[in-house]
C-alpha positions in Angstrom: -40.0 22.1 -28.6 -39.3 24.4 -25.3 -36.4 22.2 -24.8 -35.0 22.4 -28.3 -34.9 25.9 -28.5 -33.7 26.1 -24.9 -30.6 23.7 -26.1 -29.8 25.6 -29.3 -29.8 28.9 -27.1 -27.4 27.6 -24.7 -25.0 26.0 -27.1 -25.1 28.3 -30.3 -22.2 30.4 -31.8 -19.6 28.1 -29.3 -20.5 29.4 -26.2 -22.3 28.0 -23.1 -25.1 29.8 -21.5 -24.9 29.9 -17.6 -28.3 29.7 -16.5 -27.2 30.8 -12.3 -23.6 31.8 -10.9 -21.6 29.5 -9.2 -21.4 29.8 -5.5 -18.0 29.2 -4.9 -16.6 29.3 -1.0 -13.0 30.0 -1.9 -10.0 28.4 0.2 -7.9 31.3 2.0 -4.5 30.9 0.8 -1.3 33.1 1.2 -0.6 35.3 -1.4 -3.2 32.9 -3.6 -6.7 33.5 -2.9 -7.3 36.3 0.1 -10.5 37.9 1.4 -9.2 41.2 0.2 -8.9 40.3 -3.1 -4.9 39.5 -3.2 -3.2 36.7 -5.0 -2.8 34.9 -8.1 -6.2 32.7 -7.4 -8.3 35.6 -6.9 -6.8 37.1 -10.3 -7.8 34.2 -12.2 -11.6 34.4 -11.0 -11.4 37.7 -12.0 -10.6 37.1 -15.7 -12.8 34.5 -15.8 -15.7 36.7 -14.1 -14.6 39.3 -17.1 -14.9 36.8 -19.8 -19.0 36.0 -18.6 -18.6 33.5 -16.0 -20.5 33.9 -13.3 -19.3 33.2 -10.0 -20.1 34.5 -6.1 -17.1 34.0 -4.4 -16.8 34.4 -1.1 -12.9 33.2 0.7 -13.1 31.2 3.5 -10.9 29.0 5.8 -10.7 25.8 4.1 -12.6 24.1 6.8 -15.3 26.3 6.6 -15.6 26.2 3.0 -15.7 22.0 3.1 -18.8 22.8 5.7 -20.2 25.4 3.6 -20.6 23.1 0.5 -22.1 20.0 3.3 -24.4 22.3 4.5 -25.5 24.1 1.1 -26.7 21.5 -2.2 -25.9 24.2 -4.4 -22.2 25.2 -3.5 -18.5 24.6 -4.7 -15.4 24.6 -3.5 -11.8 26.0 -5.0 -9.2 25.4 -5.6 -9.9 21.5 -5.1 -10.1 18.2 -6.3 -12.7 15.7 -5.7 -10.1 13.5 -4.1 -8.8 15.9 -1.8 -12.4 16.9 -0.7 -13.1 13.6 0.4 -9.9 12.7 2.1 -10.2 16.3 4.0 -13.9 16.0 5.1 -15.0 12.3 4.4 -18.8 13.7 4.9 -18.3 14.0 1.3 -17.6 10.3 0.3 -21.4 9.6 -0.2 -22.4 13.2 -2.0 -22.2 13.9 -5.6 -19.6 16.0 -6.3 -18.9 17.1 -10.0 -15.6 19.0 -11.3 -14.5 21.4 -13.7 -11.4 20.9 -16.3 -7.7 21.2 -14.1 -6.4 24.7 -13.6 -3.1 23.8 -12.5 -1.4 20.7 -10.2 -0.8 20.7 -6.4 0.6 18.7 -4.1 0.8 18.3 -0.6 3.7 17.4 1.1 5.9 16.9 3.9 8.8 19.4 4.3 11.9 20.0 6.0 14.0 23.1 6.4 17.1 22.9 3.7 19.4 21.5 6.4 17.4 18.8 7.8 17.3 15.3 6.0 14.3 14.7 3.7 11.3 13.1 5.2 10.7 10.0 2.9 8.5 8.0 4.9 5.5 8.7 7.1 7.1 6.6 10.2 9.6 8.9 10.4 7.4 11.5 11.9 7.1 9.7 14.7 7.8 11.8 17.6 8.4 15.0 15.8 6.7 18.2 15.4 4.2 18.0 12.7 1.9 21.3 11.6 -1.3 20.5 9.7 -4.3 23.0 8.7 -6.4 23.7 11.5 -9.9 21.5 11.9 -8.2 18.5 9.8 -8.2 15.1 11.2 -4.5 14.0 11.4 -5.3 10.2 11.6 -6.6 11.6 7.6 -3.3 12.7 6.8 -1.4 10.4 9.3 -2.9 7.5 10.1 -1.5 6.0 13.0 1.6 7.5 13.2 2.4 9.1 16.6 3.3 12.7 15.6 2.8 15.5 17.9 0.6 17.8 15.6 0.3 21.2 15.9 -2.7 22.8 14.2 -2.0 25.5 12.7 -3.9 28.2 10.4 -2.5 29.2 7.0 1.2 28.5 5.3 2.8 31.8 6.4 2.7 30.5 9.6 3.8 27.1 9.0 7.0 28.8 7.2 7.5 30.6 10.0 7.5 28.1 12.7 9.9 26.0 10.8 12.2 28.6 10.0 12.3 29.4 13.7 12.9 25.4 14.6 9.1 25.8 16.7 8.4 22.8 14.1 10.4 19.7 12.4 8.4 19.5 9.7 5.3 21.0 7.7 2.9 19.3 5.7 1.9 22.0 3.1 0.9 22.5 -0.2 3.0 22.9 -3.6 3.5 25.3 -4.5 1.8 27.6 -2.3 4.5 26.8 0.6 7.5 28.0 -2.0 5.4 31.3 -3.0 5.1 32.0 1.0 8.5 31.6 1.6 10.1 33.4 -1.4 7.5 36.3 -0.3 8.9 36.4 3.6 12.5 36.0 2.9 12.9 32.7 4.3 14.8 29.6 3.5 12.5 27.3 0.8 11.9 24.1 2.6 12.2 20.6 0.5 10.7 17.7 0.4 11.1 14.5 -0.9 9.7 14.2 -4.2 8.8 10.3 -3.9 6.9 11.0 -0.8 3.3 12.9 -1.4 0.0 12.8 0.3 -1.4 14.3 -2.9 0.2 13.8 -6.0 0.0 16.5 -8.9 -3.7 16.4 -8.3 -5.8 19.4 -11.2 -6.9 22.0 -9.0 -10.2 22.9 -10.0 -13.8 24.2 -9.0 -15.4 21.4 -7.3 -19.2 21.3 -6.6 -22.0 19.7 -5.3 -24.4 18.2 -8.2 -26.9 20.2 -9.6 -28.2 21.0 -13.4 -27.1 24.1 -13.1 -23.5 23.3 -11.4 -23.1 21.1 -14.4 -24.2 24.0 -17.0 -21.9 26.0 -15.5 -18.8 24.3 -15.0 -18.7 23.7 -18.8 -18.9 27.3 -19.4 -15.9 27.5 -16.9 -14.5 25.1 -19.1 -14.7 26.5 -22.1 -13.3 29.9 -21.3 -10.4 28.0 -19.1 -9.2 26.2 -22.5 -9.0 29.7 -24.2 -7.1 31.2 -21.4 -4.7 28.2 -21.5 -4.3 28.3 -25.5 -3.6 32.1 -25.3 -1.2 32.5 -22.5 -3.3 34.4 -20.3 -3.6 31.3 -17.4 0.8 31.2 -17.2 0.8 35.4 -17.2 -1.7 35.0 -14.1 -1.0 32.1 -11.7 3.3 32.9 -12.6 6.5 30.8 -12.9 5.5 28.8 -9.7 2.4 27.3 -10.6 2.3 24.2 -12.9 -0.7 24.5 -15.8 -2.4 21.4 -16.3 -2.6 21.1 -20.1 
């Protein structure tokens, strides 16, 4: 009877109770998702925090935040996707991991500066200056390619480097590497669009499995669809991002 009542509570007039706030270890991103509350990312938790989800978000390297959620059964992860959680920190490949809807599609890639011919094949790294995120395993990203890696902390960096010809090549994310280089005045790099480590993958909050991860993602769910269907999700992320319908 407890149960019953607890269900009807949780699911009446079309919206989801959320029993606990999601503990959410945020990915530091340029001009995305920052510790001092800056970027398009942080925006969107914030209308979603105003429309009665509940989520402790704390920004974090994204290294740290993929050790944060091994370490602690009750955290997420975002922006993420199962897929790249696993490829990034395969610690992850035997934990259950559990997903909200897609907020909008990344990809990383390998890029070039405008001049320079499109990389379209991993081989032809071979030799070449290649930046990656710090703590990532290159073999991951690379296999056995013989690249000399540099690691390297955030995208505004990565930009940077390549602009100054420190690099011959990035491998970044899209589109955070366009917003950093539009907001430093730089030449966009390009990439070849056949050629993706990720693929247009639904960035999302990913989190470890528990009944009340689960509650709560599908109250995250619910007010996500709204924001889509109104127009608020495209006024927020901008032109750049690409909304997962």
């Amino acid at each position: 009877m407890k149960r019953t009542v607890l269900l009807g509570l949780m699911f009446c007039c079309g919206v989801i109770a959320q029993a606990e706030p999601l503990k959410v270890y945020g990915y530091d991103l340029d001009f995305r998702l920052q510790p001092n509350g800056d970027g398009h990312y942080h925006a969107f938790i914030q209308a979603l925090q105003a429309r009665g989800v509940e989520i402790d978000l704390t920004v974090v390297s994204l290294v740290r935040g993929l050790r944060n959620m091994e370490e602690d059964p009750t955290a997420c992860n975002f922006p993420a996707t199962i897929n790249a959680v696993i490829r990034s920190y395969p610690q992850f490949s035997n934990i259950p991991l559990v997903t909200g809807d897609p907020v909008d599609a990344i990809s990383l890639r390998v890029l070039t500066r405008q001049e320079d011919p499109l990389v379209t094949d991993l081989q032809q790294l071979s030799g070449r200056r290649v930046a990656l995120w710090n703590g990532l395993d290159p073999s991951a990203f690379l296999g056995d390619v013989d690249a000399v890696v540099e690691q390297t902390p955030n995208e505004s960096v990565r930009v940077r480097m390549l602009d100054a010809r420190r690099l011959d090549v990035i491998i970044g994310f899209v589109p955070d590497v366009l917003l950093v280089a539009e907001a430093l005045n730089l030449p966009t790099p390009h990439y070849a669009e056949e050629l993706a480590l990720y693929r247009d993958e639904g960035a999302s909050i990913v989190c470890r499995v528990t009944p009340e991860n689960e509650q709560a993602l599908m109250h995250f769910n619910e007010v996500l669809a709204e924001m889509k269907r109104s127009g608020e999700l495209r006024d927020i992320l901008g032109p750049f991002a690409d909304i997962v319908d």
